[in-house]
N, C-alpha and C positions, 0 to 999 in steps of 0.2 A: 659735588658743588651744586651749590641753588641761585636759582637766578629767576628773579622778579620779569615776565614778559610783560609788560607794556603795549597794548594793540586794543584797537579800537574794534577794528572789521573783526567780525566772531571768525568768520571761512581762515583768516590768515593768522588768526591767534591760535586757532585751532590746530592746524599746519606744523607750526613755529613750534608752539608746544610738542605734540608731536614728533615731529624731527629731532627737539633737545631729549625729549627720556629717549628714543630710542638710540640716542647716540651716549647713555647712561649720564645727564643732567637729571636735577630733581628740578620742577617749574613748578612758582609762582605767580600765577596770571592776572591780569587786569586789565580793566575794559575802557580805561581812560589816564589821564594824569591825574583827576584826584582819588583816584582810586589806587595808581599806584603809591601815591604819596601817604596814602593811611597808612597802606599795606606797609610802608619804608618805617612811619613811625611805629606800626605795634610791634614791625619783626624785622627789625631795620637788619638786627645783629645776626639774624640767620642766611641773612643774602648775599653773596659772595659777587655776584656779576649783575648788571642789570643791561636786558636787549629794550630798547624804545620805540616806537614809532616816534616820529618829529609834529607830524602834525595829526591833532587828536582832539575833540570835542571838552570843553570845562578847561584844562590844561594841557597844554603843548610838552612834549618829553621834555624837553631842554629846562622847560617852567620847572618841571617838579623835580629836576635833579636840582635846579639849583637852588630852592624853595629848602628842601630837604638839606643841602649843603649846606646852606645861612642858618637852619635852625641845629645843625651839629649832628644830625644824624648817620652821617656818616660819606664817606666818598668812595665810589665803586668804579671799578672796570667798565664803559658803557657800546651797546655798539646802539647806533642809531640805524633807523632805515625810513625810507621813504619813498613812495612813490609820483611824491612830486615837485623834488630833487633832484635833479641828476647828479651832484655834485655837490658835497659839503661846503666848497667855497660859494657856491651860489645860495647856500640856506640862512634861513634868517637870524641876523648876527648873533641870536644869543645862544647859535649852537658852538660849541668850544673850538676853538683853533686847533685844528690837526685830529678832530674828533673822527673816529673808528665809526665808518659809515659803508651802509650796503643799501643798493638801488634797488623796489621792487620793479616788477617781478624777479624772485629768485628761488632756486631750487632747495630741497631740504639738504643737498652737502652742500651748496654756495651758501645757506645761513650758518649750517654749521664751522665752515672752515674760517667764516668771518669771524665770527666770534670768537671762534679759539686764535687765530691772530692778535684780535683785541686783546684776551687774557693774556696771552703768549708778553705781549709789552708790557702788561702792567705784573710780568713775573710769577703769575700764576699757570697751574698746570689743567690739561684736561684730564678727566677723569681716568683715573687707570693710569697716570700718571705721563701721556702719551696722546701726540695729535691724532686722530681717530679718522679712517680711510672710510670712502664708501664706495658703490657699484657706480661705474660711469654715466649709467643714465639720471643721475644726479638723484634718484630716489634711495 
């Protein structure tokens, strides 16, 4: 499965990244929302999941899914995260109602388990066909 990262701060893209191939995800990275919106339009059809940051310099997550969704590119699995959110319902209204959201700071199994809930709903599998366990100390 591939999945478009989304992340501003290099240290937490880097991280995130990380965490998804080692938990066998293939990532697509990006340093902003118009960056991942390009990325959506050249290779919308190879992306299966996309993780966001909410808020992010040039476009906010929420902007470039829906930017992306109005021009027909396509509708994905999303999880949003943020750190400064505590709470989907307190974020700014043009994040989705009932939207698959994780608080930073969070560990590399807390990104990963989130996400695979996310897909989990939208009927999609984790890799290997199976939710994928880590070591307790959340690394």
């Amino acid at each position: 499965m591939r999945i478009l990262l989304a992340e501003d701060e290099d240290l937490v893209r880097r991280l995130a990244s990380r965490a998804f191939q080692n938990a066998g995800y293939e990532v697509v990275e990006a340093h902003d929302g118009e960056a991942a919106l390009e990325i959506l339009r050249q290779r919308g059809s190879e992306i299966q999941a996309i993780v966001t940051d909410v808020v992010m310099p040039k476009m906010y997550g929420p902007e470039f899914l829906r930017v992306a969704e109005e021009d027909g590119l396509g509708v994905w699995p999303v999880l949003f995260m943020s750190a400064f959110l505590s709470h989907p319902s307190r974020a700014p209204s043009e994040l989705p109602q009932g939207a698959n959201f994780l608080k930073k700071p969070f560990t590399s199994s807390q990104l990963v388990a989130e996400f695979e809930k996310a897909i989990a709903r939208a009927g999609l599998e984790a890799p290997r066909g199976k939710l994928l366990s880590f070591p307790a100390n959340g690394n």
